[in-house]
N, C-alpha and C positions, 0 to 999 in steps of 0.2 A: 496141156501137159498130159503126159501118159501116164494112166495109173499106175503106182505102183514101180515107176523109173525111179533110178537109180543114176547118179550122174556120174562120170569117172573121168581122172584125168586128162583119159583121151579123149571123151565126151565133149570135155571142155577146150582143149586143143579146137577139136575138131570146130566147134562153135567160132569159136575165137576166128579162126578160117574163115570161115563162113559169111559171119557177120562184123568182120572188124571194121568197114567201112561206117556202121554205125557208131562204132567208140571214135575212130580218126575224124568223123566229118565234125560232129559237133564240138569236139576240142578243139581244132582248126579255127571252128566258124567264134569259136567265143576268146577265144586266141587274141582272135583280129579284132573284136569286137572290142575286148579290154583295151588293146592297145592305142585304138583311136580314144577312145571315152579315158584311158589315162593321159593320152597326149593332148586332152582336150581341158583337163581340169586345170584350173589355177593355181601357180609357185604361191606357198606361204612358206614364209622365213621366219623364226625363229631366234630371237637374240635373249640373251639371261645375265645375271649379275648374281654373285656368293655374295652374300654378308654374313660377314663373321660379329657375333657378341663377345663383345670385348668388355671384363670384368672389371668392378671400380678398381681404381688403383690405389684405394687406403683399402688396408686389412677389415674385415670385416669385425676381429676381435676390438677395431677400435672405433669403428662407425659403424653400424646395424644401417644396410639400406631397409627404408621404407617400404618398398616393392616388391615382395615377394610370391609374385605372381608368376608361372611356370611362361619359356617362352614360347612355348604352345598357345597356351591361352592369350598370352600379351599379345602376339601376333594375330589370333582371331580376332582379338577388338581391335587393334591397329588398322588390319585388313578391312575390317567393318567402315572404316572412318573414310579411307583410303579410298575405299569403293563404293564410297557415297554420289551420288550421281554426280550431285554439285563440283564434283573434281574430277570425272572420269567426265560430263560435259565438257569441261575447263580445257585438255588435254585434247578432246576429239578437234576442240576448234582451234590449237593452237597449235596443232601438226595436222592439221586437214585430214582426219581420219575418214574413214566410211563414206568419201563423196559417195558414190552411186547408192548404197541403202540409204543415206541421208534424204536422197531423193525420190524416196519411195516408200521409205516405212517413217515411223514416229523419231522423236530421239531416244524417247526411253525404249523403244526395243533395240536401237542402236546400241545402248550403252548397254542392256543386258547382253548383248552380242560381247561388245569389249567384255564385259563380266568375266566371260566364256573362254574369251582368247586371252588373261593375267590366271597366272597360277605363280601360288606361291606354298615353298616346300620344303619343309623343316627336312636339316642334315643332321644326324647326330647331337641333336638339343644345344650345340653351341654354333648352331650355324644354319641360313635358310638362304633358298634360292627362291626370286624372283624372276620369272620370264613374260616377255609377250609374244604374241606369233600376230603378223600382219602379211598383206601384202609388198608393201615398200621393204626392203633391207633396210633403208637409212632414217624411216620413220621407225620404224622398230628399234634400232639401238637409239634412237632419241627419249622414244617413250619408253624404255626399261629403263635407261639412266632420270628420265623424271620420276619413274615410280621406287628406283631407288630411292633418292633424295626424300621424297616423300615417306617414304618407310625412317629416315634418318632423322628428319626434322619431327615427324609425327613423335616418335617414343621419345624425345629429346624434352618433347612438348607434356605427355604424356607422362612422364616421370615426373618433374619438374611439377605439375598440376596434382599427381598423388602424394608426394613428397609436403608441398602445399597445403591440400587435404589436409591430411595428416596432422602436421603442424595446428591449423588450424582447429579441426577437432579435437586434438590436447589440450589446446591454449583455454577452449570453451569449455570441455571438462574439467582442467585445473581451478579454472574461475569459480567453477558451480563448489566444485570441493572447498574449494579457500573461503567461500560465503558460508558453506553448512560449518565448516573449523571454525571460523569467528563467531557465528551463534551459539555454536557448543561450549566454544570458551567463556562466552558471558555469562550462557547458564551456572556452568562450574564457577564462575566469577561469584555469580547471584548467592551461586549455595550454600560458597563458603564462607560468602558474607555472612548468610541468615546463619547459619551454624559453627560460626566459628567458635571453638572451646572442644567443641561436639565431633571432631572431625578424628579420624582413624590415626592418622601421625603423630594428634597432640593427646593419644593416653598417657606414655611417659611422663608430658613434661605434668599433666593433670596430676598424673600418679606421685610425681614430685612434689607438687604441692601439697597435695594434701599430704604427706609426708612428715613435709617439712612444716607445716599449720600443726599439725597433730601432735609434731614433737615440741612448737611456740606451746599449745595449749597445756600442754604435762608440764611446762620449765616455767609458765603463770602460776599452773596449778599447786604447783608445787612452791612456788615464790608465794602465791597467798595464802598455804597452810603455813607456813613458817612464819607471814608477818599475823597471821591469828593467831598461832603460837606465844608470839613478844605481845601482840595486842593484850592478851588474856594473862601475859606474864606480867603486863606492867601495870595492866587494871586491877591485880594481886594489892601488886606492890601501893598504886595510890589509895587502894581503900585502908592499907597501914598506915600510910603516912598520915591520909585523914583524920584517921583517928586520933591520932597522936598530935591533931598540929594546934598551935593557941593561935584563938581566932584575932582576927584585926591586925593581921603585923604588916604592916608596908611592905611590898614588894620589890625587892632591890635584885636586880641583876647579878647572876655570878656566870662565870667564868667554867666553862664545861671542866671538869677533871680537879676544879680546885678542892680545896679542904673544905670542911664544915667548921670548921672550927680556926678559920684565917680571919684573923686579926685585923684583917686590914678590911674586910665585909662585913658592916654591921648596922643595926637596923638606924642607929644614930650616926651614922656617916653622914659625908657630905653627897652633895647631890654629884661634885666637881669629880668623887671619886668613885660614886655610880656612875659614871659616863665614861670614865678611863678603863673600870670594868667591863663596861658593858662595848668598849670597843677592843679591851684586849679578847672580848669572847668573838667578837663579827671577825677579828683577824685570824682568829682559829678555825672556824667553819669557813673562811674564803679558803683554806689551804686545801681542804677535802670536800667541798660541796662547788658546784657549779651556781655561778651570780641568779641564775631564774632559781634558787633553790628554796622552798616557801621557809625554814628556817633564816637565809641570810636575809631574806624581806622581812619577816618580822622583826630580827634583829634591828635591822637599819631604823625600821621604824619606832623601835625599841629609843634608840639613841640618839633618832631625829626626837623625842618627845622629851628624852632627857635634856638636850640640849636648848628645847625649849624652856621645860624648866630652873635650867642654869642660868636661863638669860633672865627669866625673870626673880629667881633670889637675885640676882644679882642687883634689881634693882629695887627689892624691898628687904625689910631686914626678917632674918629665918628666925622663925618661933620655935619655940622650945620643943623639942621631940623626948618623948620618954623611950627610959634606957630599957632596950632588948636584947634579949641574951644572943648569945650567936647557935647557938642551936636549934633554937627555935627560925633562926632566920634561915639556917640550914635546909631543915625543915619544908621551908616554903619553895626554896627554890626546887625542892629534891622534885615537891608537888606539882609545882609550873611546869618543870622539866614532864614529868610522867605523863600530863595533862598535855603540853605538846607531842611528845611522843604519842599518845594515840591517838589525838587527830592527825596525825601525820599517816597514821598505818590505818586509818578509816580511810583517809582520800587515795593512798598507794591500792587499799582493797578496792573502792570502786572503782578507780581506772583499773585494775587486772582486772575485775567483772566484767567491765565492758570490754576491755581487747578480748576477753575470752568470748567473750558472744557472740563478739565481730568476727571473731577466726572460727568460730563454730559454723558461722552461718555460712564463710568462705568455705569449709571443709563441704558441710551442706551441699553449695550450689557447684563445685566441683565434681562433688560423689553425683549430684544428679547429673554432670556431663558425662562423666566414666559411663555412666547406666545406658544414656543417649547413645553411644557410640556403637553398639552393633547393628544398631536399625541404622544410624545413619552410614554406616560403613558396607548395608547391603544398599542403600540407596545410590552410592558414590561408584559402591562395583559395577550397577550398573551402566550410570554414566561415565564411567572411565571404560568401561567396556565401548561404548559406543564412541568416545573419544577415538582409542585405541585405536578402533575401526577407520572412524575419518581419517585419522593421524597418520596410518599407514598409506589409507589410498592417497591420501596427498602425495607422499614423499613417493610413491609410485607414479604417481601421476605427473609430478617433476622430473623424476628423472626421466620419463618416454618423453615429457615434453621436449627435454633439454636435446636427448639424443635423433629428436624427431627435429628437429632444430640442425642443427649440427649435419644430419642428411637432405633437409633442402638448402642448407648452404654448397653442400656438395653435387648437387644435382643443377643448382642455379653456374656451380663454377666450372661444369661439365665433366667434373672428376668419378662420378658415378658408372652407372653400365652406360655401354655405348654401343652404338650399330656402326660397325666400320666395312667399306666394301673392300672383300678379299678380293673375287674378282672381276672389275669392272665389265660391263657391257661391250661387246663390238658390233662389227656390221655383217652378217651371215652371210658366207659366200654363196652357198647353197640353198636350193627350199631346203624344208624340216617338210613339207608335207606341200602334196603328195609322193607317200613310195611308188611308181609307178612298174617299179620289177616286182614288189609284191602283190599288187593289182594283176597285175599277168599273170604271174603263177594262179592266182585267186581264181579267174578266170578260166583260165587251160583248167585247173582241178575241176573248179565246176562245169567247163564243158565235158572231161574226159567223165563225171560223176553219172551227167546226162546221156551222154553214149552210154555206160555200164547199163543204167537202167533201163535204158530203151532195148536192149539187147537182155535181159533177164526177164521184161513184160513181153515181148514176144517169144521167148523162147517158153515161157508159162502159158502162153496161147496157144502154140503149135501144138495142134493132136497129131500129126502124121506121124510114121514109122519111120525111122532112118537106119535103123539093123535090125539082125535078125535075132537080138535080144530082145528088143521092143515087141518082138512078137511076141515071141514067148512069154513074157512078162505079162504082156496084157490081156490076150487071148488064151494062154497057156497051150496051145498045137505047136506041132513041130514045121518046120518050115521047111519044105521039098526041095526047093530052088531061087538064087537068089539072080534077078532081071538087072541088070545096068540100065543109069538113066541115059538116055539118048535124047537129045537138045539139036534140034537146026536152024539153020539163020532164023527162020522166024520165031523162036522161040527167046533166043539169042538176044534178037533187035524187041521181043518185047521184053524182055528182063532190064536190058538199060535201059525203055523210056520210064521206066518205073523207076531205077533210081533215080535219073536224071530229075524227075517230078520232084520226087522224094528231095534233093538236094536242092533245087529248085525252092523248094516251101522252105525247109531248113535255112535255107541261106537269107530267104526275106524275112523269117520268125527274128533272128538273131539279129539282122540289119534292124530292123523294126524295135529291137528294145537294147540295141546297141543307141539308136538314136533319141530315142526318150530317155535314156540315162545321160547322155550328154546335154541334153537340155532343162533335165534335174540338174544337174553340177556346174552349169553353166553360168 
């Protein structure tokens, strides 16, 4: 190249003249070269199947599938399964795939081969295409319609086995929860056992009681200051009557409420009418005392003794009794009487002693439950906390069983998602490959690519002068006179055997890797 050139349209023109034999010949030559080496490569065809995902047909508001794996990913582990050797052997032998590499490679490079020639390629997430490309047309739509099938029966499988899953790992979780909920309950069982009294629910009714004990205890209390009141009133009164009474008088029965001074009670009576007395007094305490009442017992006994004694005056004759006045007999009876009456209000006072002691002690061990109750009610919150806990993941755990249940019935009844083919496989009328018009053009480009350059590295190589700009440019003189070139036959006949050579070589380069690319593709 000339220093300091400058190249210009007509520069380029002029080249292009010059040397277009260089850009025509090797586009020509590789032209022809693709076209053998495309007519030389093997028809593969191409056959494909749509499946469409066809969604459960119950609401999902009323059955939750189990499967909520994107069908992106479903289909990559489908495809995994799919393209497991064991099934892509299966199919090589049952449509005679790959005689000729059968015969020469392994099978597992075989089947990585098939690998190669299944694609599969999700549409729009509700929808994927499956194809394969083979030699055969009619083997090809066979085996897309099996690896459809296979895509169909596989997620059928595939569902119905997570579904399963599913259910199952519930059913084991459930179990494990309904053993810790029975444990927990017999704890709480145990505890309430060991502390029942003590327990947070029963302060009220504790607080009741002792309430109600407290108020038994004032209504004794108060019932034995009044019978020590009479006690102390009628101890008054017998230590008067004492005094006043004449000793030795027989003791004759009277009649509550009668006179002191009745005529018909005296100390000289008969015994027949001590006994009429003494049962018109038992018929008057039956009317106001209850039969266990310790006055109508001694009464009775009172009259069972009289009666005794009737029987026996009766059968011996009665000695003389000296005469008593009736106030004196009065008297006695006033004392009997008083004398009962306090031992009566001595045994009324130590039975209200004792109930009072007994309800004292009941208030006691009550107030100690009341006391008990916030330590055992932070005990129980705890355990009811952790109850709580169980109790809840149960009832969670039931219900995902139940609904996890409920979806592998629906997945066993095919009512779930499904892979339905939209549209089926055929037999390709056409290859799919190879393009052989786009191999030619591929070709022509890259021959006409290689003329360009061959023609821009010589034309970088030429140092000669072709005008009389070139002089100037490079030399910087002016140029006198411009010579025309003059060429005669033999210059003539040696310029074509030079292309001829030239075209010659060119034409065996391009044959020569025209035919080693047909015996790569071959």
């Amino acid at each position: 190249m000339i220093p300091g050139k400058r190249y210009k349209l007509s520069d380029l023109t002029t080249i292009l003249q010059r040397r277009w034999w260089l850009i025509a010949l090797p586009c020509v030559l590789a032209a022809v070269a693709t076209y053998f080496i495309a007519k030389r490569l093997p028809n593969r065809y191409r056959s494909e199947t749509l499946i469409l995902v066809v969604p459960q047909r119950v609401p999902e508001t009323y059955v939750k599938s189990t499967v909520t794996a994107r069908i992106e990913d479903r289909l990559q582990s489908i495809s995994q399964q799919i393209l497991s050797r064991t099934r892509l052997e299966r199919i090589i032998q049952d449509f005679g795939l790959y005689e000729k590499a059968r015969r020469t490679q392994t099978m597992e490079d075989v089947v990585d081969g098939m690998r190669k020639d299944i694609d599969v390629q999700v549409i729009k997430g509700d929808a994927f295409r499956v194809s394969f490309t083979g030699d055969q047309p009619r083997a090809v739509m066979q085996v897309t319609e099996r690896l459809a099938s296979l895509f169909i029966e596989e997620n059928l499988r595939d569902r119905a086995n997570l579904a399963e899953g599913s259910y199952q790992f519930l059913e084991a979780q459930l179990e494990d929860a309904r053993q810790r909920l029975i444990e927990h309950d017999k704890r709480l069982e145990e505890y309430r056992r060991r502390y029942s009294g003590q327990l947070p629910t029963q302060l009220q009714s504790n607080l009741q009681v002792i309430q109600s004990t407290e108020m038994q205890i004032q209504t004794l209390t108060e019932s034995a200051a009044r019978d020590r009141d009479r006690k102390l009133m009628f101890e008054r009164q017998l230590a008067d009557e004492m005094a006043r009474e004449t000793p030795e008088l027989p003791i004759v029965a009277r009649p509550p409420g009668s006179d002191a001074g009745d005529a018909t009670t005296t100390a000289s009576g008969s015994l027949s009418q001590q006994l009429e007395a003494a049962r018109q007094v038992l018929r008057q305490l039956e009317v106001r005392l209850t039969p266990e009442h310790p006055d109508i017992i001694r009464q009775k006994g009172a009259i069972a003794r009289l009666e005794k004694k009737v029987a026996e005056e009766a059968a011996q004759p009665l000695p003389s009794t000296p005469s008593v006045r009736p106030l004196d007999v009065a008297r006695h009876n006033r004392i009997q009487d008083l004398k009962n009456e306090i031992e009566n209000l001595d045994r009324q006072l130590a039975r209200k002693d004792a109930e009072e002691k007994r309800l004292r002690g009941v208030v006691g061990s009550y107030q100690t439950r009341v006391e008990a109750i916030p330590a055992r009610e932070s005990e129980l919150t705890e355990l009811m906390r952790d109850y709580n806990t169980l109790q809840q993941q149960y009832q969670t755990l039931l219900s995902k069983r139940e609904e996890s249940k409920i979806a592998a019935n629906l997945e066993r009844n095919q009512i779930g998602e499904q892979f339905r083919i939209l549209d089926p496989a055929r037999m390709p009328e056409k290859p799919a490959t190879p393009n052989r018009v786009a191999i030619e053009a591929v070709g022509t480009f890259a021959g006409f690519a290689l003329g360009l350059a061959l023609v821009v590295l010589l034309e970088l190589a030429d140092a000669t002068f072709k005008s009389e700009e070139d002089v100037v440019n490079a030399l910087s003189l002016p140029v006198m006179a411009l010579v025309p070139r003059i060429s005669n036959s033999r210059d003539r006949g040696r310029s074509r055997r030079r292309w001829w050579k030239f075209a010659a070589r060119a034409s065996a380069i391009v044959g020569a890797a025209a035919h080693l690319a047909a015996a790569l593709f071959s």
